[in-house]
C-alpha positions as a Markdown table, in Angstrom:
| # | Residue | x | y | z |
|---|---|---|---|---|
| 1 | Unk | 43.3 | 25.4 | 127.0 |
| 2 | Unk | 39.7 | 26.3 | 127.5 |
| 3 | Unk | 39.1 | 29.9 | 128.7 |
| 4 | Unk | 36.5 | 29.8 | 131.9 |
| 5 | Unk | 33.6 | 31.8 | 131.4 |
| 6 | Unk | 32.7 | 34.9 | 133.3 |
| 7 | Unk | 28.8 | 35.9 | 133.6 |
| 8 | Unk | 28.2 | 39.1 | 134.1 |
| 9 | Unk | 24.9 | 40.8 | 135.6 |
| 10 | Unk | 24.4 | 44.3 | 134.1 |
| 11 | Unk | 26.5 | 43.6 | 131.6 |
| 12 | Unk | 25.1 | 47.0 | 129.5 |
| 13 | Unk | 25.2 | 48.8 | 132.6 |
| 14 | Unk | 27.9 | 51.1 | 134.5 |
| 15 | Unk | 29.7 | 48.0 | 137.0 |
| 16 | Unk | 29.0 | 45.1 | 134.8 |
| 17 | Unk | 29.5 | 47.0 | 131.3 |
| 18 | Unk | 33.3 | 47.7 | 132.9 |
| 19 | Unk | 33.6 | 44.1 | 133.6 |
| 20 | Unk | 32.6 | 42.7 | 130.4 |
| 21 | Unk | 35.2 | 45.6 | 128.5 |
| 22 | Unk | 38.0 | 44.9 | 130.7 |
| 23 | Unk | 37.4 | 41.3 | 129.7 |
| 24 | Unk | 37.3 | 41.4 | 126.1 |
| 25 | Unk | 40.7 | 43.9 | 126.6 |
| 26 | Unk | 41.9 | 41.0 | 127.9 |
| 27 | Unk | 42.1 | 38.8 | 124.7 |
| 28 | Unk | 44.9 | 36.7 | 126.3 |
| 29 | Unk | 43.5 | 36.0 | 129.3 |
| 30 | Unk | 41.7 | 33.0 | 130.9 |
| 31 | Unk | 38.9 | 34.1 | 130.6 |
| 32 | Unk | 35.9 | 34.6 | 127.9 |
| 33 | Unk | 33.3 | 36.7 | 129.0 |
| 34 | Unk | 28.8 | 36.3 | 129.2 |
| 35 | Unk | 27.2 | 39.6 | 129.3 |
| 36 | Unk | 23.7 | 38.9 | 130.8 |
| 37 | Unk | 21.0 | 41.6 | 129.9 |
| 38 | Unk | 17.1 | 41.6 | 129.5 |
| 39 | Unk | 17.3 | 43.1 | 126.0 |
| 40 | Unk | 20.0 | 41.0 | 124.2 |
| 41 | Unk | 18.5 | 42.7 | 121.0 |
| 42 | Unk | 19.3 | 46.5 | 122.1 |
| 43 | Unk | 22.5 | 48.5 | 120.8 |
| 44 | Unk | 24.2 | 48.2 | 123.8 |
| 45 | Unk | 23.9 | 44.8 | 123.9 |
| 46 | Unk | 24.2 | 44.1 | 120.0 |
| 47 | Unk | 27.8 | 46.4 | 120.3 |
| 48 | Unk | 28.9 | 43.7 | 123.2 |
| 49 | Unk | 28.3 | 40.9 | 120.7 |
| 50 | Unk | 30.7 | 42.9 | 118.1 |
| 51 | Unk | 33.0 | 43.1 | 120.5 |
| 52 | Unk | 33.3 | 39.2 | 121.1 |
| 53 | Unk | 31.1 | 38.7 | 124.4 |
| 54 | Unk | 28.2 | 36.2 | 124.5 |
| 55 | Unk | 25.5 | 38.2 | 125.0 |
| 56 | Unk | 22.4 | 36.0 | 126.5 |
| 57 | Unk | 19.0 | 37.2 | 127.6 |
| 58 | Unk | 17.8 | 36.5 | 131.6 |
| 59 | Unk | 15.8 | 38.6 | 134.3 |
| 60 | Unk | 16.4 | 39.4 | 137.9 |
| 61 | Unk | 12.8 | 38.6 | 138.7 |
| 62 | Unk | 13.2 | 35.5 | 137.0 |
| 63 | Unk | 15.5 | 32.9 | 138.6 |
| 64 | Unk | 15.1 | 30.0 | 136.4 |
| 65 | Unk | 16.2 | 32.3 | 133.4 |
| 66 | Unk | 19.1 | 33.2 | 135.9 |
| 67 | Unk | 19.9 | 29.7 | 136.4 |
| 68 | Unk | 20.0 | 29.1 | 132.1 |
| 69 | Unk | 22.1 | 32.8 | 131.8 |
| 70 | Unk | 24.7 | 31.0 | 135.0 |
| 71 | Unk | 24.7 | 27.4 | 133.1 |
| 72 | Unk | 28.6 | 26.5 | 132.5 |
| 73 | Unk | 29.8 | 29.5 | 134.1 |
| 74 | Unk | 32.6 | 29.2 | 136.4 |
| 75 | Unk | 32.3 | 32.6 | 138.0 |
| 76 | Unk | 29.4 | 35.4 | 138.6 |
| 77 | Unk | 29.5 | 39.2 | 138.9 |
| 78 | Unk | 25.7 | 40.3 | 140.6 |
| 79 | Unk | 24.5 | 43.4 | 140.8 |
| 80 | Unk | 21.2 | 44.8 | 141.0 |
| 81 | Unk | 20.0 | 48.5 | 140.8 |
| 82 | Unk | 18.0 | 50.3 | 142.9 |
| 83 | Unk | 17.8 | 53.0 | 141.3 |
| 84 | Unk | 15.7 | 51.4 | 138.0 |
| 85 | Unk | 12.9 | 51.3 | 141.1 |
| 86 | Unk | 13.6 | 52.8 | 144.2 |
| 87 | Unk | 12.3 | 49.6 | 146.1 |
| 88 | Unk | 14.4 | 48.0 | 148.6 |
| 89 | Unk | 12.0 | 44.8 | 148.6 |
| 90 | Unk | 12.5 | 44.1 | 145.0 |
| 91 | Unk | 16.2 | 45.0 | 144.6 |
| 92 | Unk | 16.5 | 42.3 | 148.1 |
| 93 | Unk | 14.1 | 40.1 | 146.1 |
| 94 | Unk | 16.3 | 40.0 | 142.8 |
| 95 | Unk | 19.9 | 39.5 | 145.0 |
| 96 | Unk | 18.2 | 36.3 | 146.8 |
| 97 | Unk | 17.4 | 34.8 | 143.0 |
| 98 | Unk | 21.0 | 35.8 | 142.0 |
| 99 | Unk | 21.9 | 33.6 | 144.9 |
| 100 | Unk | 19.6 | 30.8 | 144.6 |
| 101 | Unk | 21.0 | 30.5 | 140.4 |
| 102 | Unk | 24.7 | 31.1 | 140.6 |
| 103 | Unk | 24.3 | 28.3 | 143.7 |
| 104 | Unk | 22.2 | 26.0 | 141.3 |
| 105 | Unk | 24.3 | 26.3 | 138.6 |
| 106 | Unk | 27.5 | 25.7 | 140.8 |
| 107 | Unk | 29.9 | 28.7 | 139.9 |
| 108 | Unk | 33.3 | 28.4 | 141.4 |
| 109 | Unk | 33.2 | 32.6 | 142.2 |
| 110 | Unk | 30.8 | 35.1 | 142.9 |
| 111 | Unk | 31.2 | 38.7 | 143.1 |
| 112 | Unk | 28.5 | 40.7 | 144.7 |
| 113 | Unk | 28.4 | 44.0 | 144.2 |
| 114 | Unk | 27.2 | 45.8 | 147.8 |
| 115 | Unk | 27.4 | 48.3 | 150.4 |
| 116 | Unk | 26.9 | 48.6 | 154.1 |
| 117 | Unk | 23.8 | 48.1 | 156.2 |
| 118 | Unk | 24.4 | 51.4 | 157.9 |
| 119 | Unk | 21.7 | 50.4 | 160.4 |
| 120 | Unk | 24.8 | 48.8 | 161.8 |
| 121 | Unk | 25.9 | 52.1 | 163.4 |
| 122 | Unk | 23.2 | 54.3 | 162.6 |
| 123 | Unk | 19.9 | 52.2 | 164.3 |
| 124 | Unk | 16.4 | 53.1 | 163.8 |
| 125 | Unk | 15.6 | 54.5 | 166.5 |
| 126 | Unk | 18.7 | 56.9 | 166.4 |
| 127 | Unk | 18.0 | 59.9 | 165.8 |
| 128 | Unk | 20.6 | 61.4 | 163.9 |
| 129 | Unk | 19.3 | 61.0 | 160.5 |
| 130 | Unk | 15.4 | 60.0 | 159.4 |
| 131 | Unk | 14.4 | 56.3 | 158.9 |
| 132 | Unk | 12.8 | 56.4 | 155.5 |
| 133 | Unk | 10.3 | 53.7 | 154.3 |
| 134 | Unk | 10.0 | 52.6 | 157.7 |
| 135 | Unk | 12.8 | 50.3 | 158.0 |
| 136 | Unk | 16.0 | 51.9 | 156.4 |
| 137 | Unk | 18.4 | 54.5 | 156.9 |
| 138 | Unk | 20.0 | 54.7 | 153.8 |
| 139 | Unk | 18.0 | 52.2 | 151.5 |
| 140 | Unk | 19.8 | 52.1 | 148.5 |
| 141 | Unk | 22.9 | 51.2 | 151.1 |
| 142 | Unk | 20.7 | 49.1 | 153.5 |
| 143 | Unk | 19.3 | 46.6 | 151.0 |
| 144 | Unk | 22.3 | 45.3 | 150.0 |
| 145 | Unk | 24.0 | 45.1 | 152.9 |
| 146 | Unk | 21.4 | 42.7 | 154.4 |
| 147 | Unk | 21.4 | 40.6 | 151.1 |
| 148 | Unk | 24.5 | 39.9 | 151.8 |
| 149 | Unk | 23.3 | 37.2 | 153.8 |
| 150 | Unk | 21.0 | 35.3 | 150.6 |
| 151 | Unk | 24.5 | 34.5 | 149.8 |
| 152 | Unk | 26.9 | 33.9 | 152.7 |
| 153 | Unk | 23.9 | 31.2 | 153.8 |
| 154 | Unk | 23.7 | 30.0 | 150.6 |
| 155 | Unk | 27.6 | 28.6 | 150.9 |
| 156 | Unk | 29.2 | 30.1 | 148.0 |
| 157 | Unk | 32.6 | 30.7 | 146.9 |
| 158 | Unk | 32.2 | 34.8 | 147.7 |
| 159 | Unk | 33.9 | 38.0 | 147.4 |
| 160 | Unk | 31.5 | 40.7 | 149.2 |
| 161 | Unk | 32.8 | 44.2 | 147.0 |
| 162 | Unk | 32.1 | 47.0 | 148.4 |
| 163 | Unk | 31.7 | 50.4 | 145.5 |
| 164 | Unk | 32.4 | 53.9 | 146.2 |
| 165 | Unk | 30.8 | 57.5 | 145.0 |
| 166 | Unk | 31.0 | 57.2 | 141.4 |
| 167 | Unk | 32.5 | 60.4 | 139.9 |
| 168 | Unk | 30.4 | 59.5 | 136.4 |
| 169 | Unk | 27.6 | 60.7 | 138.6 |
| 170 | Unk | 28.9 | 64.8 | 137.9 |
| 171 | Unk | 28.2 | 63.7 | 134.1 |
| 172 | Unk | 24.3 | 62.2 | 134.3 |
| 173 | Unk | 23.0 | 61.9 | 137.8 |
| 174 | Unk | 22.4 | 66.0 | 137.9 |
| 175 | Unk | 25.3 | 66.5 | 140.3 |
| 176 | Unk | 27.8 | 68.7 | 138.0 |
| 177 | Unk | 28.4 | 72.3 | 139.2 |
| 178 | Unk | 25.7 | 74.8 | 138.8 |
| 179 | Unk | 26.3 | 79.0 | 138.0 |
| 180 | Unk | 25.1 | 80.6 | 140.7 |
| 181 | Unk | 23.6 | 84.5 | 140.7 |
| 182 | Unk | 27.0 | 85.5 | 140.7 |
| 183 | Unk | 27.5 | 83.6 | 137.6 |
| 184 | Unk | 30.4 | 81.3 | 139.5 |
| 185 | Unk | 30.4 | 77.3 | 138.9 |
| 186 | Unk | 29.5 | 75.3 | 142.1 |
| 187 | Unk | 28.8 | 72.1 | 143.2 |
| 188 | Unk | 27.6 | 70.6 | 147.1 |
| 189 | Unk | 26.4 | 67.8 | 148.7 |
| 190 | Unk | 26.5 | 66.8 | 152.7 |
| 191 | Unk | 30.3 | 66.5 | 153.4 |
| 192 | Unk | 31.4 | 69.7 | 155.0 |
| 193 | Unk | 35.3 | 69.0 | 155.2 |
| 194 | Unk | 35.1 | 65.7 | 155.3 |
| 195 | Unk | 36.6 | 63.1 | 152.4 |
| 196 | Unk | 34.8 | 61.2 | 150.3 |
| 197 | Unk | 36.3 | 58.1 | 148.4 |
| 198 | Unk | 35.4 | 58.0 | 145.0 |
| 199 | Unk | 36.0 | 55.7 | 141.6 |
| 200 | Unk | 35.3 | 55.8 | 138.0 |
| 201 | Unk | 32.5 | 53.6 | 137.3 |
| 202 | Unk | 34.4 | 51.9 | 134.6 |
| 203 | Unk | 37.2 | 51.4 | 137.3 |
| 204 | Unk | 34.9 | 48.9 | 139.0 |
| 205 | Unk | 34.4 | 46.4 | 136.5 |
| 206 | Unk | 38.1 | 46.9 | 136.2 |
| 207 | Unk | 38.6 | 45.7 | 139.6 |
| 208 | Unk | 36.1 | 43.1 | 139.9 |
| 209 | Unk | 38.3 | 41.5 | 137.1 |
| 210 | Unk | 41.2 | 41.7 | 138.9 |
| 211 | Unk | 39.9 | 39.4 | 142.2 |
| 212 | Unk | 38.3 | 36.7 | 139.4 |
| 213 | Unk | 41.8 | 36.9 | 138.4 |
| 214 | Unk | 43.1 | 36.3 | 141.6 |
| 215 | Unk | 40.7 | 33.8 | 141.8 |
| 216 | Unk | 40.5 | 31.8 | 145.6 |
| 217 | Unk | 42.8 | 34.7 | 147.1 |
| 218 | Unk | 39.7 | 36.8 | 147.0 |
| 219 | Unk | 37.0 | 34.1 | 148.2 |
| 220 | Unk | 35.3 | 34.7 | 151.3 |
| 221 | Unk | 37.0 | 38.6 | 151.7 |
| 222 | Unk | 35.2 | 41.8 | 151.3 |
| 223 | Unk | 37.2 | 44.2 | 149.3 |
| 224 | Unk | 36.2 | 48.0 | 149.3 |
| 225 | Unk | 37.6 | 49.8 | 146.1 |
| 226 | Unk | 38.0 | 53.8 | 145.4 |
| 227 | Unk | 40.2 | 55.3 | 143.3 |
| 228 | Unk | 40.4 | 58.6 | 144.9 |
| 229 | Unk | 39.3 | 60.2 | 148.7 |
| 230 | Unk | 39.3 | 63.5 | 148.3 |
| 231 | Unk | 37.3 | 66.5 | 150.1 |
| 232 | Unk | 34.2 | 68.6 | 148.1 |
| 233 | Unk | 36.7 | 71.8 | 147.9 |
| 234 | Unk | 39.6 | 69.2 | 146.7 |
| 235 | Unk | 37.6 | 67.7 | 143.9 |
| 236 | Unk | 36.6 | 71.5 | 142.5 |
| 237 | Unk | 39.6 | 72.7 | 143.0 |
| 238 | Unk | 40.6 | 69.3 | 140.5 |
| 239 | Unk | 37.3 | 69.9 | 138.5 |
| 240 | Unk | 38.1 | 73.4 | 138.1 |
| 241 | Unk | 41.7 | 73.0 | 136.7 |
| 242 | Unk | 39.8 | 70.5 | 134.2 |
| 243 | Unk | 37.1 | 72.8 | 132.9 |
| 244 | Unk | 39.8 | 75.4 | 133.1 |
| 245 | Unk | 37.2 | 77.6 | 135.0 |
| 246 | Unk | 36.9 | 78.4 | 138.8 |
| 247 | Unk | 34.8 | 75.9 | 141.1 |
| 248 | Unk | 33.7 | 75.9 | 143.6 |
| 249 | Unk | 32.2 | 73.5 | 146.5 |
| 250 | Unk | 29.7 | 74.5 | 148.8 |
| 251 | Unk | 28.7 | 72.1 | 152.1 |
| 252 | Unk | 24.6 | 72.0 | 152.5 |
| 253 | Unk | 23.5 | 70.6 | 155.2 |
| 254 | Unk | 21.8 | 67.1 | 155.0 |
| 255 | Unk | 18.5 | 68.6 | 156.1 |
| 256 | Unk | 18.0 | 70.8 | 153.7 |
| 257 | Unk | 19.8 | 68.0 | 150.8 |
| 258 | Unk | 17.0 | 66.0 | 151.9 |
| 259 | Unk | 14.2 | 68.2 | 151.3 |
| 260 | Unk | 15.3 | 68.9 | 147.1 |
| 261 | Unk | 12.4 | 66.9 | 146.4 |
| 262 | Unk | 13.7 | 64.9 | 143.4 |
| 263 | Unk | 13.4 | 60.9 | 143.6 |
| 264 | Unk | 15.7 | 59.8 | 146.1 |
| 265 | Unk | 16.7 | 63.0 | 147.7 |
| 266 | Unk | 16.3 | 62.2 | 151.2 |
| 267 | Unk | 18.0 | 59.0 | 150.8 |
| 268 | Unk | 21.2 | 60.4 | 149.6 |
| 269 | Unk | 20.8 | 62.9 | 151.9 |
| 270 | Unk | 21.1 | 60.4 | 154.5 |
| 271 | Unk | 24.2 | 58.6 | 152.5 |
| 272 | Unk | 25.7 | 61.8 | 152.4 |
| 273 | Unk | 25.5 | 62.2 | 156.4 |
| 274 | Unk | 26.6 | 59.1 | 156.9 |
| 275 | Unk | 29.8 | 59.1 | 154.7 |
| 276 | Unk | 30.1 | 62.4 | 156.5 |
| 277 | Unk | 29.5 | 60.7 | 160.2 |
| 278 | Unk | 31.9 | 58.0 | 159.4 |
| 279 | Unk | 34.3 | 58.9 | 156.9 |
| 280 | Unk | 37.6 | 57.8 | 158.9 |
| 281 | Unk | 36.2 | 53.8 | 158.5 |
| 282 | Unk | 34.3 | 54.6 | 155.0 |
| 283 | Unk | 37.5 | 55.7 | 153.8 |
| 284 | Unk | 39.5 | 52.8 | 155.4 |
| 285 | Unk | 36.9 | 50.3 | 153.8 |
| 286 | Unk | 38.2 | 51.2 | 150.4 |
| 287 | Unk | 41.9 | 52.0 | 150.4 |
| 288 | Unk | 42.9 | 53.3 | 147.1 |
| 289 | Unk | 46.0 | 50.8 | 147.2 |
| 290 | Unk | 43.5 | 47.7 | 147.3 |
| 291 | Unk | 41.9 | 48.9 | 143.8 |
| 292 | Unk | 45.6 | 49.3 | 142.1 |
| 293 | Unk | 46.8 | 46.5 | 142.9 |
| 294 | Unk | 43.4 | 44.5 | 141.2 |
| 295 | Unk | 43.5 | 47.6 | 138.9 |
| 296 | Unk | 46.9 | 49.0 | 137.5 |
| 297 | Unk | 44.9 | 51.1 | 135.1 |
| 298 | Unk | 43.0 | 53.1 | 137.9 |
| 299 | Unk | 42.3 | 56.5 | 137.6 |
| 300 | Unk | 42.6 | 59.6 | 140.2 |
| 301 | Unk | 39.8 | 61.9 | 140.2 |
| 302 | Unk | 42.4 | 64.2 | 138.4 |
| 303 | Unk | 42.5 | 61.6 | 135.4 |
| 304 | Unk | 39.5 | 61.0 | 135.2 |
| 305 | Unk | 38.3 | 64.8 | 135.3 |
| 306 | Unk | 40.7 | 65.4 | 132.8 |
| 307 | Unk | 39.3 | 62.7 | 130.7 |
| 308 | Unk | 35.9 | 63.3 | 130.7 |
| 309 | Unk | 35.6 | 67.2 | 131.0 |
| 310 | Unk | 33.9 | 68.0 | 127.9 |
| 311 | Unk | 31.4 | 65.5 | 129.0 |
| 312 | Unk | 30.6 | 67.1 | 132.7 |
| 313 | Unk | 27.5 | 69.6 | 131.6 |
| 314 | Unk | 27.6 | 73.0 | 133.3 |
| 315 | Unk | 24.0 | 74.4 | 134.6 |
């Protein structure tokens, strides 16, 4: 029988680079595995190959490449990546030609990988928190939740997946703990006591797999995944036993998160205040049960802090 082919979006990235392995792990499966990338020629991309993916070249600000990557496919992962830009308009831009080519090229499921408008319960005009670039809250949050709608109104077959904080961010997005004057290991961010769900990255594509799996169970739902919810003092105390050092966590105020200065502070700053705001519906949006039941591999913070330990750096 003819395995159905899954075409995967950031496919030598963090969510899509997940998918594609837990695909290929899969060798028994029904399904073979398209790892879309704009450098089909890089290492990365040349290792998927090895592996047995079918690695083919398209760009999100192309949608007739998208169209050609999406040809034959019977189901999509999307993703985009704000971060690569920092531009709302491009990243919303780039999900309406994801939706415009899987539509064309009439895939039977489409994952898109999002997150909530929080302008939803945090409007402009409130106060609470700063708008930034005049029209968002939290951008990298905002943007996708309103391109949601490029493809609800384009009539797919859609599961809406909603991501957590990923851990892997302690390893290479600068937020591993820190020796303070007292030469003591801390981390902090804006969550007080509050909980925070979490997930490996790899966990993701993991799960993703697990609804195509599931197939039209999953079509038309919107499934938030974490792997862990746990409190900044919970995770150092976990951290710590990993390290085998003492951690600590230390709450700082959104404010002052916001004025760091590096790219992106003030809108993680606002994330941070809003996961804090609304953490009881955050947390219920991604129960931990939802992601092991499409994952049976996932990982606690514990195990994955375990795992990776000699990869957090210590400042």
């Amino acid at each position: 029988m003819k395995k159905k082919t899954i075409a995967v979006i950031g496919a030598t990235g963090a969510q899509g680079g997940g998918l594609v392995r837990a695909v290929l792990a899969d060798p028994d499966g029904a399904f073979s595995v398209r790892a879309i990338t704009r450098k089909p020629a890089e290492e990365k991309a040349l290792a998927l190959a090895k592996l047995g993916a079918e690695v083919v070249a398209a760009d999100l600000d192309d949608v007739e490449s998208l169209k050609r990557a999406f040809d034959g496919a019977s189901a999509a992962f999307c993703v985009t990546n704000f971060w690569e830009h920092f531009s709302v308009e491009k990243e919303q831009a780039q999900a309406k030609n994801l939706a415009t080519a899987t539509k064309a090229a009439g895939v039977e499921h489409v994952i898109w990988s999002s997150l909530e408008d929080t302008r939803k319960l945090v409007p402009l005009a409130d106060g609470r928190m700063p708008t930034l670039q005049g029209k968002y809250k939290v951008p990298h949050f905002d943007g996708k939740g309103e391109a949601d709608n490029y493809f609800r109104e384009a009539g797919l077959p859609l599961t809406i997946l909603l991501t957590s904080f990923y851990w892997d961010n302690f390893i290479g997005f600068g937020m591993g703990p820190k020796k303070g004057d007292d030469g003591k290991l801390s981390f902090g961010f804006p969550m007080g006591d509050r909980k925070l769900p979490g997930i490996a990255v790899e966990d993701i594509g993991k799960c993703a797999y697990g609804i195509f799996k599931g197939g039209k169970d999953y079509i038309g739902k919107t499934i938030g995944v974490s792997g862990d919810q746990l409190s900044g003092s919970e995770m150092a105390k976990v951290m710590g036993h990993a390290l085998g050092k003492d951690v600590s966590f230390a709450h700082i105020p959104a404010d002052v998160y916001r004025s760091f200065g590096f790219p992106g502070a003030d809108d993680l700053g606002n994330m941070f205040q809003y996961n804090h705001d609304f953490s009881d519906l955050f947390c219920a949006q991604r129960d931990p049960a939802v992601a092991k039941s499409l994952n049976p591999e996932l990982q606690s913070f514990a195990t994955w802090a375990e795992k990776n330990a000699k990869r957090i750096p210590i400042g």
